[in-house]
DODREN-149712 format. One record per atom (N, C-alpha, C, O, CB): x, y, z. Coordinates in steps of 0.1 Angstrom, whole numbers, plus 5000, padded with zeros to 4 digits. Glycine has a CB too. Example, Ala and Ser with C-alpha at 12.3 -4.5 7.8 and 13.67 -1.06 7.14 Angstrom:
! residues 2
513249435078 512349555078 513249675078 514249675085 511349555090 512849785071 513749895071 512950005079 513450115080 514149945057 
//
This chain:
! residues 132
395250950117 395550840125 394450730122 393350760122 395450880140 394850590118 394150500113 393650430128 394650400136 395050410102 392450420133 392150360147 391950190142 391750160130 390550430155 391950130152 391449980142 390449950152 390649980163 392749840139 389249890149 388249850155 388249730160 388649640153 387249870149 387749720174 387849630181 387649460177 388349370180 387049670188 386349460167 386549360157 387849320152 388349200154 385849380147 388449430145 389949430138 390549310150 390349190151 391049610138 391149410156 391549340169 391449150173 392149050172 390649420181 390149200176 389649000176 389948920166 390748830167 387948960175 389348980151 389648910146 391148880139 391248830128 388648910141 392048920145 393348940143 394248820153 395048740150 393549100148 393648840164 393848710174 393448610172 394148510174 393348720186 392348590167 391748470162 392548420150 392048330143 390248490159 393748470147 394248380139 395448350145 396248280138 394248410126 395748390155 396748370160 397048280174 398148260179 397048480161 395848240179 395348150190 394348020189 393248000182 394648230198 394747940196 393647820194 392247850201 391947900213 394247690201 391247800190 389947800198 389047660201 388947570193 388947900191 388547670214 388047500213 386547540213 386347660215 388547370229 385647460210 384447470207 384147400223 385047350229 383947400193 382947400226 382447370242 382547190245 383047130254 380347420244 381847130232 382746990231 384146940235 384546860244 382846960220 384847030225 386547020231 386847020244 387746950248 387347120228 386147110253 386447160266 385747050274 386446980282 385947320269 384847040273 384346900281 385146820282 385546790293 383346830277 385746750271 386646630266 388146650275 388546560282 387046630246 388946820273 389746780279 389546820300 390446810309 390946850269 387946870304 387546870315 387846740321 388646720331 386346910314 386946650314 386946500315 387846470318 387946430330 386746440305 389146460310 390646410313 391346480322 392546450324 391546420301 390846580329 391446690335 392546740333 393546740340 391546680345 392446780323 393846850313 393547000312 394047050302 394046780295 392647100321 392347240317 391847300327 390947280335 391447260307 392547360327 391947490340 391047600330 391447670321 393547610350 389447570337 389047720329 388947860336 388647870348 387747710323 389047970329 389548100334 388348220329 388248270317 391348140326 387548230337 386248300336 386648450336 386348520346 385148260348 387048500329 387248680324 386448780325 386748900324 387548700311 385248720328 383748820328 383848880341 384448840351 382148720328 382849020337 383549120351 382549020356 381948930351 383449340353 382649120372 382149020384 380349060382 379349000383 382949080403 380549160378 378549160379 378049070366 376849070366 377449360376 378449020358 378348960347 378348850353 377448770350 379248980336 379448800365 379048650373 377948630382 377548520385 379948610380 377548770387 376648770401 375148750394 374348680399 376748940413 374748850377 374148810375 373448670369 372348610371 374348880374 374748640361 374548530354 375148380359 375048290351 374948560343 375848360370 376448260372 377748230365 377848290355 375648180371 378448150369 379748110364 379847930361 379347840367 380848170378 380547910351 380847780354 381147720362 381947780370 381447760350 380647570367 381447510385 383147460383 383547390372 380447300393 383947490391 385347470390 386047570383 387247580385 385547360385 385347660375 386347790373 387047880379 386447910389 386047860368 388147950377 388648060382 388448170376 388648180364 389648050384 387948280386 387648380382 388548490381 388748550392 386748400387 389248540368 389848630369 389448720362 389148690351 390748620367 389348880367 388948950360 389748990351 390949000353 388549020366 389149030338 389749090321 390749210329 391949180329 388149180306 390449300333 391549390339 392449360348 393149450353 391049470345 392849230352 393949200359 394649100359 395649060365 393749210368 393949040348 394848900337 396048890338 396648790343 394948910320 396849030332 398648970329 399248980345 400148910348 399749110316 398749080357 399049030367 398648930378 398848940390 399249110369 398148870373 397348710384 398248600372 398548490375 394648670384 398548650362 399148530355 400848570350 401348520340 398148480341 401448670359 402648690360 403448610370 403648660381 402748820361 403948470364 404648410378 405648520388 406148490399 405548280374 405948610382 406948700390 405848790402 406148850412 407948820378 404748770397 403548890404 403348890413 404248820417 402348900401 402648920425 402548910436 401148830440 400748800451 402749030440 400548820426 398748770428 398848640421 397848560422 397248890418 399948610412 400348440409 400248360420 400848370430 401748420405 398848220414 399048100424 399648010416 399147990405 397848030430 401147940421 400847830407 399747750411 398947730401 402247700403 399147690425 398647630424 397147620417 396447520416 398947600433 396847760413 395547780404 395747740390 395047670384 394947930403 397047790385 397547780374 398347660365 398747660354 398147870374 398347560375 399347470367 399647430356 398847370349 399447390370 401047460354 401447450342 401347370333 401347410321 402247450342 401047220337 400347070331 399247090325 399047010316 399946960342 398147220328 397047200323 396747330312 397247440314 396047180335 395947280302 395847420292 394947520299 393847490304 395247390276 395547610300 394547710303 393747760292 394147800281 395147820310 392047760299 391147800286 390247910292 389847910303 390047660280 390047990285 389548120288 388148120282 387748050273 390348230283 387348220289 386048240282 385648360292 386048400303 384948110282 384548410283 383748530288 382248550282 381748440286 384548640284 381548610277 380348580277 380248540268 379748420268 379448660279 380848590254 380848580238 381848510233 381548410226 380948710232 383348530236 384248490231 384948600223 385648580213 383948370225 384548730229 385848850220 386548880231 387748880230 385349020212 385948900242 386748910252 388248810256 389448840258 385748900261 387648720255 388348610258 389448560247 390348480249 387348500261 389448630233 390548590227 391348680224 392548660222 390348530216 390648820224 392248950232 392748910242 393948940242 392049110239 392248820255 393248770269 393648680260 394548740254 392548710286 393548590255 394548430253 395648500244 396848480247 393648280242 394948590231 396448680223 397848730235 399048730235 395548860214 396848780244 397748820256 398348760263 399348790270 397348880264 397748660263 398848550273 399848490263 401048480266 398048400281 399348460251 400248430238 401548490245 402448440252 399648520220 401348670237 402348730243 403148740250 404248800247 402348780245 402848680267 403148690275 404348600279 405148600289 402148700280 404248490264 404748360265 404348240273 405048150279 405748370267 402648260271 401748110278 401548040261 401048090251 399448170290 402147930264 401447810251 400447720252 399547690245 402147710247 400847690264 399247590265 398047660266 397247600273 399047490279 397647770260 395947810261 395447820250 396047800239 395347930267 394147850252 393147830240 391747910251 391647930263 392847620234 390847950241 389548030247 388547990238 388747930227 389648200248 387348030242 386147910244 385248000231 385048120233 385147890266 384947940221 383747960212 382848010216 382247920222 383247870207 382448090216 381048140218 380748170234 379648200239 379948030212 382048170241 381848160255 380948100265 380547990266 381748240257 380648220274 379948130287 378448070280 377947960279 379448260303 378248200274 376548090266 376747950259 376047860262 375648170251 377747930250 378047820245 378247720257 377447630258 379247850236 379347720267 379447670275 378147620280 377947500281 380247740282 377047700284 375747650294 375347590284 375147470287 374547750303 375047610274 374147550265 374347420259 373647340252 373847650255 376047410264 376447240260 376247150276 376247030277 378647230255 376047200284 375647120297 376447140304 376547040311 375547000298 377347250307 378147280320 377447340329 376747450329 379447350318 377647270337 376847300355 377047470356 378147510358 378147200373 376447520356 376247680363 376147700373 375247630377 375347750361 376647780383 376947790399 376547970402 377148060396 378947740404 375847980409 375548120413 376648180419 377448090422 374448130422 377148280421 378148320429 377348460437 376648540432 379548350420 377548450448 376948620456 377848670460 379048640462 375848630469 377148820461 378048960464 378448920480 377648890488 376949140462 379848940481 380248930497 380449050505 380749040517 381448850500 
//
């Protein structure tokens, strides 16, 4: 049995999805053309903070919060007008979900270079979030 390694994987998606660099995402923030979609489990947000205005969906429950048939679908989180852009701490995470939404038959997305660090380190506002 040939296993393929998780790299494989990524970098397999990565040719198959758009990636914006943290610039890009600002630009189309700016224009408000993007919902971003924070994939990092939740202690990865409690410790480190989240982007301001993201939605947080966790990597384990992606295809059902973004199944309009699903029961955990908002459109109004999701709207269709805007690209949905994904990220997570690094950006491997985040381009197995966008391959997956590919799949799923989502076109407008794309996921974030280098992720959430890339993200802070270009000047997006960081917001604490606490355990409720």
């Amino acid at each position: 049995m040939d296993i393929k390694s998780s790299q494989e994987l990524v970098d397999k998606a990565l040719k198959e999805i758009v990636t914006l660099g943290p610039e890009e995402v600002r630009e189309l923030e700016n224009k408000d053309q993007c919902t971003l979609i924070d994939i990092r489990d939740i202690r990865e947000i409690w410790r480190d903070g989240t982007i301001k205005g993201s939605i947080h969906v966790p990597r384990g429950m992606l295809e059902f919060w973004l199944d309009p048939q699903g029961q955990y679908y908002s459109s109004e989180k999701f709207s269709k007008g805007k690209k949905l852009v994904l990220f997570c701490a690094a950006g491997m995470r985040s381009a197995l979900a966008t391959k997956t939404l590919k799949d799923m038959g989502y076109q407008n997305i794309a996921h974030v270079k280098g992720g959430f660090g890339s993200l802070a380190n270009q000047g997006f506002e960081v917001i604490s979030k606490d355990k409720k």
